[in-house]
Wavefront OBJ file of the C-alpha trace (Angstrom):
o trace
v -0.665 -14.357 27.321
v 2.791 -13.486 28.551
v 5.264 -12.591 25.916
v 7.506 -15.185 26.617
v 4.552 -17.851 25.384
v 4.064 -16.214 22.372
v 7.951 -16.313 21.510
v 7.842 -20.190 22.020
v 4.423 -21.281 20.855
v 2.999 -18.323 18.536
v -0.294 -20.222 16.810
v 0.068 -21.287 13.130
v -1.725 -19.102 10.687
v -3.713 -21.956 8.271
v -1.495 -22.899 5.263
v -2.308 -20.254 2.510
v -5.374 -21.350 -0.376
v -3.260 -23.393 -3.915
v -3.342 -21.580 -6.635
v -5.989 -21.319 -8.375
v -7.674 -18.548 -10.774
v -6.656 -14.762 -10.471
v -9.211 -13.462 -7.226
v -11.622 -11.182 -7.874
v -11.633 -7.986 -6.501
v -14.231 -8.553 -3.885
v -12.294 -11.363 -2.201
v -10.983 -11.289 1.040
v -9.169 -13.359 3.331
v -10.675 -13.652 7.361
v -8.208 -13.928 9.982
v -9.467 -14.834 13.443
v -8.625 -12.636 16.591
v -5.158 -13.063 16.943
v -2.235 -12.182 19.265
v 1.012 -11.881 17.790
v 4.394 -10.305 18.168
v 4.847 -7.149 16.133
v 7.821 -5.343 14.833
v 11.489 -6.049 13.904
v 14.762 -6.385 16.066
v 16.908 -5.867 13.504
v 14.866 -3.198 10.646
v 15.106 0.249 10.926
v 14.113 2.235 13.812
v 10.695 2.741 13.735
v 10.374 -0.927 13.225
v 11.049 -1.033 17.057
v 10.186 -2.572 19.917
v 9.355 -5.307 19.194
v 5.432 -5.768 20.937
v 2.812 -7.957 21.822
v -0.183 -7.266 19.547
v -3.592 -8.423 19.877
v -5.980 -7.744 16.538
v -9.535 -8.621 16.610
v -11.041 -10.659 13.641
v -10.850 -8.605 10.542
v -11.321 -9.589 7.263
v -8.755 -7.880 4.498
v -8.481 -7.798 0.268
v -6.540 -10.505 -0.832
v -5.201 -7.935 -3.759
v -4.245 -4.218 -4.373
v -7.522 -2.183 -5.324
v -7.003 -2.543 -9.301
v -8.168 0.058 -11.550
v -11.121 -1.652 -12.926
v -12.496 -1.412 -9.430
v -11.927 2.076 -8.836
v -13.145 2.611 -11.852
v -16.487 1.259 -10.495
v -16.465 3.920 -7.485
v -15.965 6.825 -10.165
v -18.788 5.741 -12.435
v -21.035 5.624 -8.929
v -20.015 9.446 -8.344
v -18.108 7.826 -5.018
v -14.560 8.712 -5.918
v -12.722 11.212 -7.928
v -10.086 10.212 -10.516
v -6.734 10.098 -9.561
v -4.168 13.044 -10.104
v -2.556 12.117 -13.559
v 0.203 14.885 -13.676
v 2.638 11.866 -13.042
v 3.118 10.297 -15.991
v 3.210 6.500 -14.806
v -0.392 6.607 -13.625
v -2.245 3.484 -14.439
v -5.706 4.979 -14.568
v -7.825 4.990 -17.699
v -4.844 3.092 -19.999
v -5.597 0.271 -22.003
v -4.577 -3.011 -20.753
v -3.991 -2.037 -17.011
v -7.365 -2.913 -15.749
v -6.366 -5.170 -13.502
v -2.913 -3.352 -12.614
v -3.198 -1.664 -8.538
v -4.800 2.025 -9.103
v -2.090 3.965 -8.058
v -1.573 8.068 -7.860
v -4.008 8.354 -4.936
v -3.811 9.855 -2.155
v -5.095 9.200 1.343
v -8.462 10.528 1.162
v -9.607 8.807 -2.026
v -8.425 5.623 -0.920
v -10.213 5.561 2.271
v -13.580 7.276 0.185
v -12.824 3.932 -1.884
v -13.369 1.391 0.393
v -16.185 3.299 2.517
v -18.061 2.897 -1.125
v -16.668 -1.228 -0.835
v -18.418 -0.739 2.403
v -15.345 -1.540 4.092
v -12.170 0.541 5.059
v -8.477 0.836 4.914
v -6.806 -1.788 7.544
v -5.093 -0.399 10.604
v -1.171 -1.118 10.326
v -1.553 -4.018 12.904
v -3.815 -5.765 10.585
v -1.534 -5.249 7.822
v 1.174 -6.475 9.340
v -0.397 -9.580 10.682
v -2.005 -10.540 7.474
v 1.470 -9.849 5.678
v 3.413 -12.343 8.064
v 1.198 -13.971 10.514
v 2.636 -15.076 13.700
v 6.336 -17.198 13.166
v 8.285 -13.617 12.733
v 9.041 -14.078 9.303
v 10.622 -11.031 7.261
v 8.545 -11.565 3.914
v 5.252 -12.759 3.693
v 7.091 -16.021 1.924
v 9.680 -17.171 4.232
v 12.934 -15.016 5.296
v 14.657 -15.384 2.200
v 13.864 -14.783 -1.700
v 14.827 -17.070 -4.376
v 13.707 -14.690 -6.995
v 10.154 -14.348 -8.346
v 8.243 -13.908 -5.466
v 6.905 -10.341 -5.641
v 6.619 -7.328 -8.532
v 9.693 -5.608 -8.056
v 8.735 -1.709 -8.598
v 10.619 -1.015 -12.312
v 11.753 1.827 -14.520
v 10.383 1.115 -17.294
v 6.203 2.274 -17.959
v 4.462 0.407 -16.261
v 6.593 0.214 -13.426
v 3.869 -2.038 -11.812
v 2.685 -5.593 -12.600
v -0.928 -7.014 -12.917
v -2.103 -7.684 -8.987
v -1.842 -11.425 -8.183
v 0.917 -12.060 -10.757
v 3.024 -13.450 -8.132
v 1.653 -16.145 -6.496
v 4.423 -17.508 -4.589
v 5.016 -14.380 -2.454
v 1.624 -14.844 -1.381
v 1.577 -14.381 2.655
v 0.652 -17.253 5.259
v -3.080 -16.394 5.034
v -3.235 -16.229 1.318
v -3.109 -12.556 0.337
v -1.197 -11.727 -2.535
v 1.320 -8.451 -3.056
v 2.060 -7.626 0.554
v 5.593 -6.511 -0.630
v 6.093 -5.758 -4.313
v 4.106 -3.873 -6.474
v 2.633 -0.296 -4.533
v 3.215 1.227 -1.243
v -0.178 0.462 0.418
v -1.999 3.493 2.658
v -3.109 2.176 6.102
v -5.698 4.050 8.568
v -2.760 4.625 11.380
v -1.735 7.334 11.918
v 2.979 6.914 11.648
v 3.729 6.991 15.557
v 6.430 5.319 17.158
v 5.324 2.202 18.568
v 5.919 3.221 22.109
v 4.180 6.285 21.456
v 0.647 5.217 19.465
v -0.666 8.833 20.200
v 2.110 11.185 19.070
v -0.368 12.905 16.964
v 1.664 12.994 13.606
v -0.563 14.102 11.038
v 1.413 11.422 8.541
v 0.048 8.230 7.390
v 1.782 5.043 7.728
v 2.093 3.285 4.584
v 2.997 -0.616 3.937
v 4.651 -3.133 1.883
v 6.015 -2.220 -2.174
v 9.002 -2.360 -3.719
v 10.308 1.056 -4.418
v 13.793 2.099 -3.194
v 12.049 4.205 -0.311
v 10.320 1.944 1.350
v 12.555 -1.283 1.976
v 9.794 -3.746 0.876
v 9.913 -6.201 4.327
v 6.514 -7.165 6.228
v 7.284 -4.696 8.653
v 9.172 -1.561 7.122
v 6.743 1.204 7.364
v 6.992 4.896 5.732
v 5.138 7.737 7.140
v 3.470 9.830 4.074
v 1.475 13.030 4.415
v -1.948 12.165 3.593
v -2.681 14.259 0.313
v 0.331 12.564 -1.279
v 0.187 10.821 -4.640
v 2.637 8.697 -6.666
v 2.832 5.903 -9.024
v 4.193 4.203 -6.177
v 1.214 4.433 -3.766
v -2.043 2.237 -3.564
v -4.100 0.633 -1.084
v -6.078 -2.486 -0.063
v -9.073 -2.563 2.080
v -10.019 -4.177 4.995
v -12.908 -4.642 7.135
v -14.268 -5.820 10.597
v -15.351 -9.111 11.315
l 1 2 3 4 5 6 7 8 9 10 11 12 13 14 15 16 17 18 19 20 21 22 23 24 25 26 27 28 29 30 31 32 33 34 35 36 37 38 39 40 41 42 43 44 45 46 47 48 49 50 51 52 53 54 55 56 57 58 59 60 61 62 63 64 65 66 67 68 69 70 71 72 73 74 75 76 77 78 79 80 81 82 83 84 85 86 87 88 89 90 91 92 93 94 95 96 97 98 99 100 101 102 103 104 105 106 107 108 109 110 111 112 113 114 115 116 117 118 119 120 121 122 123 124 125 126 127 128 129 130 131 132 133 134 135 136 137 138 139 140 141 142 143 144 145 146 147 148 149 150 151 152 153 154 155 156 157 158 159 160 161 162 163 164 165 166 167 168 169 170 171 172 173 174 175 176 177 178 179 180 181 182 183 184 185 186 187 188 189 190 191 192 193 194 195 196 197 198 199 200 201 202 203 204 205 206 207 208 209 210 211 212 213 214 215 216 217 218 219 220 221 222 223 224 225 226 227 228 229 230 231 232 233 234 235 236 237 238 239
């Protein structure tokens, strides 16, 4: 399809599921094999150019990875326990079970969702499932009117329960695609016009943190043995 069709006539994602109860961490939403138009004219410089995209049919978490459920890949002998020498680490605290695990690096989040029998989405995915295919900026609309999305905080926790936002949720349903962590992705943090640079970095999506600029399609580039209280993941898998 020639880019100038998809800037007049991009297909509608379907309207995003009401509200209902919290999902469960198993839940995913499908998205169909898709072209779309990736990137931002007017973010920051890796944001660019602007490209045609086409993702096959994936499937991807409609939350963060919670701590109850990596809990279940440590008690299985699948994962390790995250590095707790930062002191806002929600693992193993009373009353953030169902807060994103955060403080993990690249490694155990991708051993996390090979254990889910799934894996961590590529950045096209991401990006797709964060704003589907009119160009919006946020996975709600192009502008906030407050309330939409966990804005990363000071105080301990400086997180919020996943799903706790509802209307920030993104055209296909999925909840938390900016607010809350930093999410790993498989790719590796090239320039768009250079997808093989071989950067050893990661790129990592959405959050809320000062670093990151919390848009569906900032991007940060993170060595993969990084942790931070910042920094979780969502899985994704292959339909």
């Amino acid at each position: 399809m020639p880019d100038a069709a998809l800037d007049a006539a991009p297909d509608a994602p379907p309207d995003a599921p009401p509200d209902a109860a919290p999902p469960t961490a198993a839940a995913m939403a499908h998205i169909d094999r898709t072209r779309f138009r990736m990137g931002s004219k007017s973010g920051r410089p890796d944001e660019r150019p602007v490209h045609a995209v086409t993702v096959a049919a994936f499937s991807i978490d409609l939350t963060e990875v919670t701590v109850a459920a990596y809990a279940e890949c440590v008690a299985a002998n699948q994962c390790t326990i995250p590095d707790l020498q930062i002191h806002e680490c929600d693992w193993n605290r009373r009353g953030l079970e169902n807060y994103p695990i955060n403080c993990i690096n690249w490694e155990q989040a991708a051993a996390y969702c090979a254990f889910a029998g799934k894996r961590l989405p590529t950045e096209e995915e991401w990006e797709l499932a964060a704003r589907g295919t009119d160009g919006r900026t946020l996975p709600y609309g192009n502008g906030a009117s407050g309330g939409e999305e966990c804005e990363f905080k000071t105080a301990d926790p400086p997180l919020c329960p996943v799903a706790s936002a509802p209307s920030g949720k993104s055209p296909y349903g999925v909840f938390d695609m900016t607010g809350n962590v930093d999410e790993w992705t498989a790719s590796a943090y090239c320039p768009y016009d250079r997808p093989a640079c071989g950067d050893a970095r990661r790129a990592t999506r959405g959050g809320a943190s000062d670093f990151i600029g919390g848009t569906a399609t900032s991007r940060t580039g993170i060595a993969p043995h990084t942790i931070g209280e910042a920094l979780g993941f969502r899985c994704a898998r292959s339909d």
